[in-house]
Structure formats: C-alpha cells, structure tokens
Phi, psi and omega in degrees: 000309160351283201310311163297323166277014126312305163325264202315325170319299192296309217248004157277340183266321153299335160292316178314278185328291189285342144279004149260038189212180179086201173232146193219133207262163191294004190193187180251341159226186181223134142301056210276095158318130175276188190095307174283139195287327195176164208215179178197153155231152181268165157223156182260195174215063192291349187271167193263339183272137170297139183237149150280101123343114184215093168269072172286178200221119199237133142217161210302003222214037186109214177294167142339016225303029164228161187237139173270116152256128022247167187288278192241117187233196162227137189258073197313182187274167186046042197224165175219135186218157156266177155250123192277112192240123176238142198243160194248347205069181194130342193234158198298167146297309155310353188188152185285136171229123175308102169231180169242129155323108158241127169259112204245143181244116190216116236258155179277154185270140216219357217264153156292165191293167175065350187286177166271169186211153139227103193283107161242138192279116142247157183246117185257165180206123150212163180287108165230114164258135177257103167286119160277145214289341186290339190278083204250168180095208164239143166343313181320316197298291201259041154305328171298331180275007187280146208235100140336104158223156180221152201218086192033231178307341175247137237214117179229165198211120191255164206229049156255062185262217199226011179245155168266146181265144178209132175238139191278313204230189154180133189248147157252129169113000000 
C-alpha cells in the first residue's frame, strides 16, 4: 500500500513540475467574433528550449473555414508569440458553431550522436467558437432555457439557444 502512495505522491509532483513548464497557449478557448476580419491567441515558451510550433484548425464535420497563421513556425525559448485565426466564411449566422484549434509543441533536439532520447510532442485542443454577430448576449443569459429530463440513471439536456454550453459541474437532487 506504501509503494503505491509513493508512486502517486512521484507522480503528482510531476504533473506539478510539467505545468510550469513548456509551451502553453493563452486561454482554454477562443471566442471568434463574427464581424471581425481575424482574432489571436497567444502561445508561450517557458522552457529555455526552442520549441516548433505546429497549428491547425479541425472540425468534426470536413474542412475548417478558418486559417491559422502561421502553420508552422519555430518558438524560441522564454519567448511569446501569437496565432492569427483568420476566418474565410461559410457558416450560419443564427447559431454558434463549434471547432477545434490544435496546437502541437515539438521540442528541438539537443541528444549527442548515439545517445537514446525520447523526444515528446505535446498537443493542446481547445475549443474556437464562432458567434455570429446577429447571435448577442452570453451564454449565461438564456441557461433558463435549457430543457432537463432524467430517465432513471441518464440525465439528458436539451440546447435550443443559439450558444454552445459547458458545465463545469451539475447536481441532481
């Protein structure tokens, strides 16, 4: 029992460790106004090592109508830079639509010839929603219009506003 709370002790102090460190972009989303010719996030570099920067735009449902610039760069150390999201058009008006932002971080290589390495890529995804300018208020606003139904153990939740929703929490009861 020891051996295991040790392990999880190591591996909680390490999880500690790889979030001050690296490269970590400016939000958990993004929020692309509609109206606007292009929007930004920032991304950082807290680590002393260049990192390459590799940036796309995904949706579940083909392409994309927005472009990230730049695509691929290189992200010296202790350094900040944005990302330009620029949107192309294409998507209703009346409602918010959803995609996902990926960012891949893929650190430069420092090993001597022959040594082993392991090199790991991270990849942050977040959420870029495009709110259209006729789509006004906050989410916040129209929560009452959202329709509740529970059906023994599954909790189901219907949406017909024009925003997308996230709940950090929900209580039953």
């Amino acid at each position: 029992m020891q051996k295991y709370l040790k392990v999880l002790i190591a591996g909680w102090l390490l999880v500690g460790a790889a979030a001050h460190a690296g490269v970590v972009t400016g939000g958990t989303r993004l929020i692309y106004p509609g109206g606007k010719k292009e929007s930004s996030l920032s991304v950082t570099n807290n680590d002393a090592t260049p990192y390459l920067i590799q940036s796309w735009v995904e949706s579940n449902k083909g392409a994309a109508p927005f472009l990230l610039t730049p695509p691929l760069f290189r992200l010296e150390g202790e350094q900040q830079t944005r990302l330009r999201v620029i949107y192309s058009g294409g998507l209703p008006e009346n409602k918010e639509s959803m995609f996902w932002m990926n960012i891949k971080a893929i650190p430069s290589s420092q090993a001597k010839a022959g040594a082993n390495t392991l090199q790991i890529a991270i990849k942050t995804r977040i959420k870029l929603i495009y709110r259209p300018k006729s789509v006004q208020g906050t989410p916040e606003m129209v929560t009452e219009q959202l329709r509740w139904t529970r059906s023994g153990n599954t909790l189901q939740v219907m949406n017909p506003t024009a925003f997308y929703m996230n709940f950090a929490e929900v209580k039953v009861g």
